[in-house]
C-alpha positions in Angstrom: 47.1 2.6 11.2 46.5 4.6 14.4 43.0 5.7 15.1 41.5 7.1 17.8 37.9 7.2 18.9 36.2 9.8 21.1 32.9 9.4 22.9 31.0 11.0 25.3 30.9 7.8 27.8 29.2 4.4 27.2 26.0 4.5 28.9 24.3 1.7 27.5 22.7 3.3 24.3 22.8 2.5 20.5 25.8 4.7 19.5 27.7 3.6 22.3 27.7 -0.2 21.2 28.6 1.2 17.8 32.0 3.1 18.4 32.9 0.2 20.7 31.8 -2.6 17.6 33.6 -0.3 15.3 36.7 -0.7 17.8 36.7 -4.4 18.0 36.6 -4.8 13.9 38.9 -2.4 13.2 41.8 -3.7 15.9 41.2 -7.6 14.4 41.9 -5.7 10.6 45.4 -4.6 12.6 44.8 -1.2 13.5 46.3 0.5 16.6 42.8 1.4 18.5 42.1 3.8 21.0 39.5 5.2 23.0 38.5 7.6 24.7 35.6 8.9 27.0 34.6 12.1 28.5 32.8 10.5 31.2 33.8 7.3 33.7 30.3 5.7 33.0 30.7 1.9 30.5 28.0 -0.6 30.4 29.7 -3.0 27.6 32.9 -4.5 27.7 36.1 -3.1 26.2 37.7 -5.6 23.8 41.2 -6.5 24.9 43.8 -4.9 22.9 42.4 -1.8 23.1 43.9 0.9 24.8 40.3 2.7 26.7 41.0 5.9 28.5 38.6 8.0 30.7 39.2 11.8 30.7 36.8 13.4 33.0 36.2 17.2 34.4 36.6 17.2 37.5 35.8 21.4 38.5 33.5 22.1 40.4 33.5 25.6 40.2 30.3 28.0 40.4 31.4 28.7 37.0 32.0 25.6 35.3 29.4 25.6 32.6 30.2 29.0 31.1 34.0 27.4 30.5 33.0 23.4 30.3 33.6 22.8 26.6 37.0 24.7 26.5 38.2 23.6 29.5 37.1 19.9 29.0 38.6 20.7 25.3 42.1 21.2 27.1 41.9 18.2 29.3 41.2 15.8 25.8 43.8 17.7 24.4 46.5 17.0 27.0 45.6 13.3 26.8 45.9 12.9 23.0 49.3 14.6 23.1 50.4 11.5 25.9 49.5 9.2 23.6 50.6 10.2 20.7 53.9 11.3 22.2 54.0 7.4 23.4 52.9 5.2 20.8 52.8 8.1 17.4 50.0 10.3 16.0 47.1 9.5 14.8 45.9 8.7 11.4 41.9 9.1 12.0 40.3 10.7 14.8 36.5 9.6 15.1 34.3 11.9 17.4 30.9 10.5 18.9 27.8 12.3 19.2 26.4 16.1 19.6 27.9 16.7 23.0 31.7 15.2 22.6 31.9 17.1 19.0 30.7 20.3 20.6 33.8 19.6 22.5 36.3 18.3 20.0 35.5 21.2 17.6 37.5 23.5 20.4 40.7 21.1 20.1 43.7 23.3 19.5 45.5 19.9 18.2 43.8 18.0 16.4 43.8 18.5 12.4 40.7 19.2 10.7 42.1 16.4 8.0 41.3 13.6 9.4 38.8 14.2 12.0 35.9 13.1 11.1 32.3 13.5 13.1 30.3 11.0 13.2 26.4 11.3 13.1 24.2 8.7 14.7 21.0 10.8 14.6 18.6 13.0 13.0 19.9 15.9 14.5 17.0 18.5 13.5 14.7 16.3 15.2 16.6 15.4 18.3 18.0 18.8 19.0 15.3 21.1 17.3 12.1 19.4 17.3 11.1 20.5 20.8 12.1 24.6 20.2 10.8 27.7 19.3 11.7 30.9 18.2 15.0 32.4 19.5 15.7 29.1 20.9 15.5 27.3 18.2 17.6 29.0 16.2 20.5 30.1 18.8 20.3 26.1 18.8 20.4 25.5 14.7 23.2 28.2 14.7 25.6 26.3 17.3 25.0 22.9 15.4 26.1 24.7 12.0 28.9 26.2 13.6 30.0 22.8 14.9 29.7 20.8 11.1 29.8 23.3 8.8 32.7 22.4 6.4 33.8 19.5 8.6 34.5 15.8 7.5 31.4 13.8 8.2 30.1 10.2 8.7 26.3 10.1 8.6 24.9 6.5 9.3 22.2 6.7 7.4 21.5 8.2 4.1 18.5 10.7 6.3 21.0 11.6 8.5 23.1 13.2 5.8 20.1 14.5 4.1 19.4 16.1 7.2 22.4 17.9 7.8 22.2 19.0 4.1 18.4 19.8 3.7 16.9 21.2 7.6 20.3 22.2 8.9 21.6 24.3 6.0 24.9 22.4 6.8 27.6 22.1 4.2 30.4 19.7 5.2 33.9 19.6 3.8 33.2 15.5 3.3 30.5 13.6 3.6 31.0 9.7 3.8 27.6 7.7 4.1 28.2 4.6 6.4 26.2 2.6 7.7 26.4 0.7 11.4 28.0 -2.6 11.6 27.6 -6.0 12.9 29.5 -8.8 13.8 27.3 -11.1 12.5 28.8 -14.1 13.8 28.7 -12.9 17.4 25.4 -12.0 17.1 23.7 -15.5 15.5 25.7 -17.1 18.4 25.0 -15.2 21.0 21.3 -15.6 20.1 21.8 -19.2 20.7 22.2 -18.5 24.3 19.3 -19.5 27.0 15.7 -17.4 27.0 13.3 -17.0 29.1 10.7 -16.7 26.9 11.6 -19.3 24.6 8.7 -21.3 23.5 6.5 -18.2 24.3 4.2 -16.1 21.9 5.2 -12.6 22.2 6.2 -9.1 20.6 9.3 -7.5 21.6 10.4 -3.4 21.6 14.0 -2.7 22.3 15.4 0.4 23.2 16.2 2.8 26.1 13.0 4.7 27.6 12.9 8.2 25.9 10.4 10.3 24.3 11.6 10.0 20.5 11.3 6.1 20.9 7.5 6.8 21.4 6.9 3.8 24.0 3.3 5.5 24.2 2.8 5.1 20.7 3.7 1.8 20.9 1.4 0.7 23.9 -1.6 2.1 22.0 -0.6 0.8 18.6 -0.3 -2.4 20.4 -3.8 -2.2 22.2 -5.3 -1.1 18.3 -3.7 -4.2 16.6 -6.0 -6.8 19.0 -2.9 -9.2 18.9 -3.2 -11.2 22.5 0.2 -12.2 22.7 2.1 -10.3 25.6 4.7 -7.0 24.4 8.1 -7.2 26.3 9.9 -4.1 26.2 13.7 -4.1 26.5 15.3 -1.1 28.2 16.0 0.9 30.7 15.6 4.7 31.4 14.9 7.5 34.0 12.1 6.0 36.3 9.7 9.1 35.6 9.1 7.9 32.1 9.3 4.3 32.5 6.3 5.0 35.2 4.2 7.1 32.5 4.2 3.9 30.6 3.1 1.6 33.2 0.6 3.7 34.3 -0.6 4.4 29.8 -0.9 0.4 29.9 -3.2 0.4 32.8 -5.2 2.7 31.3 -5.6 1.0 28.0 -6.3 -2.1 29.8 -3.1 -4.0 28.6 -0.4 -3.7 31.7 -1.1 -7.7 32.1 0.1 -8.5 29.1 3.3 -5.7 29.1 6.2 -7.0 30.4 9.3 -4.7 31.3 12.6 -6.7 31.1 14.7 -3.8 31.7 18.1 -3.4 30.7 19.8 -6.7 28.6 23.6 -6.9 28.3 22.6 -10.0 25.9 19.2 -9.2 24.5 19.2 -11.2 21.3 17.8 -14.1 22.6 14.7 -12.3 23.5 14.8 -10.8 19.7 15.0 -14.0 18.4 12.6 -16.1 20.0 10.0 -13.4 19.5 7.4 -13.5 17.3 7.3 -9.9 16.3 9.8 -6.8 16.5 8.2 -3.2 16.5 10.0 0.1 16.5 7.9 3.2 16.9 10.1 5.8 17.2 9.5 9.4 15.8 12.8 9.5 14.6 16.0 7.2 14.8 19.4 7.7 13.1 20.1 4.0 11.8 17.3 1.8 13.4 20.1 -1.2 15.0 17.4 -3.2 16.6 15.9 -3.7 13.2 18.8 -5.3 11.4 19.7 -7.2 14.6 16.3 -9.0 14.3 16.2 -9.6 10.8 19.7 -11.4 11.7 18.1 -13.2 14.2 15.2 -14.3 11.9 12.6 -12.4 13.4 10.3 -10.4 11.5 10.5 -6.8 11.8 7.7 -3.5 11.9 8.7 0.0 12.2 7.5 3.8 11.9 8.6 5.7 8.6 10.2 7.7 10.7 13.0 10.2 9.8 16.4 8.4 10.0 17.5 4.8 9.0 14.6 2.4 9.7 12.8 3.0 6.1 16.1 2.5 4.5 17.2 -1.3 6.2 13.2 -2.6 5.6 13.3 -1.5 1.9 16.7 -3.3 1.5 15.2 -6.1 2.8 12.5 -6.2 0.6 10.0 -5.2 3.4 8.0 -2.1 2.4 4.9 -3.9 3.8 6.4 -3.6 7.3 6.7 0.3 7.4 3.9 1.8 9.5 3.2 5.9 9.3 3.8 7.6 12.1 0.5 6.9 14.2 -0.9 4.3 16.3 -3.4 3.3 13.7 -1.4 2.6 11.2 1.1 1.0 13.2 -1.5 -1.3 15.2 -2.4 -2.1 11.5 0.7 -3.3 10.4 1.5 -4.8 13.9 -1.8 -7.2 13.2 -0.8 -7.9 9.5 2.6 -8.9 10.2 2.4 -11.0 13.0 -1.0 -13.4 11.1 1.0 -13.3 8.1 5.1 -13.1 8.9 7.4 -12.4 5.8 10.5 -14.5 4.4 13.6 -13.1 6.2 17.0 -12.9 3.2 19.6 -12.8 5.7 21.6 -12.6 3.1 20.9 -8.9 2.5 22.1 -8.1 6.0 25.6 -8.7 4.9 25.8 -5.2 3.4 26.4 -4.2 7.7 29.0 -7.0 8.5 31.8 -5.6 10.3 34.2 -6.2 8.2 32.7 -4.6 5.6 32.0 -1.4 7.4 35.6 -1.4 9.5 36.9 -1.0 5.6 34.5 1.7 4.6 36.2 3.5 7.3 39.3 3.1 7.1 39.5 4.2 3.2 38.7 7.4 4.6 42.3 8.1 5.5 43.3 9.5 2.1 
């Protein structure tokens, strides 16, 4: 089978390290992979085998953004009609968050049969949480007109709720799958040197951003009276990684924050740590939490809209699910860490590659 995924670059982020899993598992099932990206930025490593392409906009007109998706809409266009002039068409065509599917919904080749959109996050949150008024819904009325009776993959059962319930969208199909994991890869890779090994400490992963609530998570952390340093894993503009050097300063904690910016191998760190804590206000899946419980580490995160109440309740870990305030979170920060729960790794194996890679491909009916 051909099958061609489209993203909108590979910054570093969640998503990103989904489409190119997604790639890996679904080339070693034998499918003909390809991908593509609308921007020349790639922090992870494309597997071999796979045929990566970068199809950037290059205008520079004064112009440019009152034409950007229909011209960048032609450029993708003209490179899917190379290769599939080369090597054949494609069977599935996966397109990768709000800004590439804003442009893949102007293709003037690409059937509407097996494209499918995929949908990492909550998108009334992400996209309408912050507006108002006219804004807000000139912004709910360009994401309808995007998904409205289109195939879609939500990742979570949220996201598709979402769609259906705040968005008023109706989509043609609606697969629920979730993210995947190579498991394998992932237990051995968290076999590899830490610094921190033999250390007491909690650990946050994910990219500085205001929907992963770092300052909620520095005063939870100050509430819950646990002494053993917070490392937080990511990276982000320096603006907002400064607001939260300056928060822990101000609650009296910035000695015992670490920041370990950006990790192109961070599961060591998950795994020697005593203590993973997500306190987002919303998150699509929630990766970071299955990828500790993998790694044996006990997990604690908001019940935030999205993914992350879903993964702790399949692993039989309701006690770990904190509301969405620092109270409640220091609370369960405190109880989890005196009193960590048995991890059943084997419930993760409901997100092993494999597994996934075969949800999708049944989807070319």
């Amino acid at each position: 089978m051909r099958i061609l995924m489209i993203i909108d670059g590979l910054p570093g982020g969640g998503a990103e390290k989904v489409v190119v899993t997604l790639c890996q598992g679904m080339q070693k099932l034998g499918n003909d992979i390809s991908l593509i990206s609308l921007r020349d930025v790639c922090k992870y490593p494309i597997p071999a085998g796979i045929h990566y392409q970068v199809v950037t906009d290059t205008c520079r007109k004064p112009w440019r953004k009152i034409t950007e998706l229909s011209r960048r809409a032609r450029l993708l266009d003209d490179a899917i009609a190379d290769l599939e002039r080369q090597h054949g068409t494609f069977d599935l065509v996966f397109s990768n968050l709000h800004k590439t599917d804003r442009i893949v919904r102007k293709s003037r080749i690409l059937s509407t049969d097996n494209l499918w959109f995929c949908i990492h996050g909550i998108l009334s949150t992400s996209y309408l949480g912050h507006r108002k008024g006219v804004d807000r819904w000139l912004k709910r009325r360009k994401i309808a007109d995007i998904y409205q009776g289109q195939n879609i993959v939500a990742v979570s059962q949220a996201v598709g709720e979402d769609l259906r319930d705040n968005l008023n969208i109706h989509p043609k199909q609606l697969a629920i799958i979730n993210n995947p994991f190579d498991i394998a890869e992932i237990e051995q890779l968290a076999n590899a040197p830490c610094e921190l090994a033999g250390k007491e400490y909690l650990i946050h992963v994910g990219r500085f951003h205001p929907h992963k609530r770092h300052d909620r998570l520095l005063k939870a952390y100050a509430l819950s009276g646990v002494q053993a340093p917070l490392a937080l894993v990511g990276t982000g503009n320096d603006s907002d990684i400064q607001k939260i050097k300056n928060l822990a300063k101000e609650l009296n904690i910035a000695e015992r924050v670490l920041f370990l910016g950006f990790q192109a191998n961070p599961y060591p760190l998950i795994k020697h740590a005593a203590l993973l804590v997500l306190s987002s206000d919303s998150e699509g899946f929630g990766n970071v939490l299955v990828e500790a419980l993998l790694c044996g580490t006990p997990a604690v995160s908001t019940r935030c809209p999205g993914g992350p109440t879903e993964i702790l309740v399949n692993a039989g870990m309701t006690d770990a699910i904190a509301e969405l305030n620092e109270d409640s979170l220091g609370q369960k920060i405190r109880e989890v860490y005196k009193n960590p729960p048995n991890i059943e790794k084997t419930l993760m194996q409901r997100y092993d590659l494999d597994t996934i890679c075969q949800q999708y491909l049944t989807l070319n009916k």
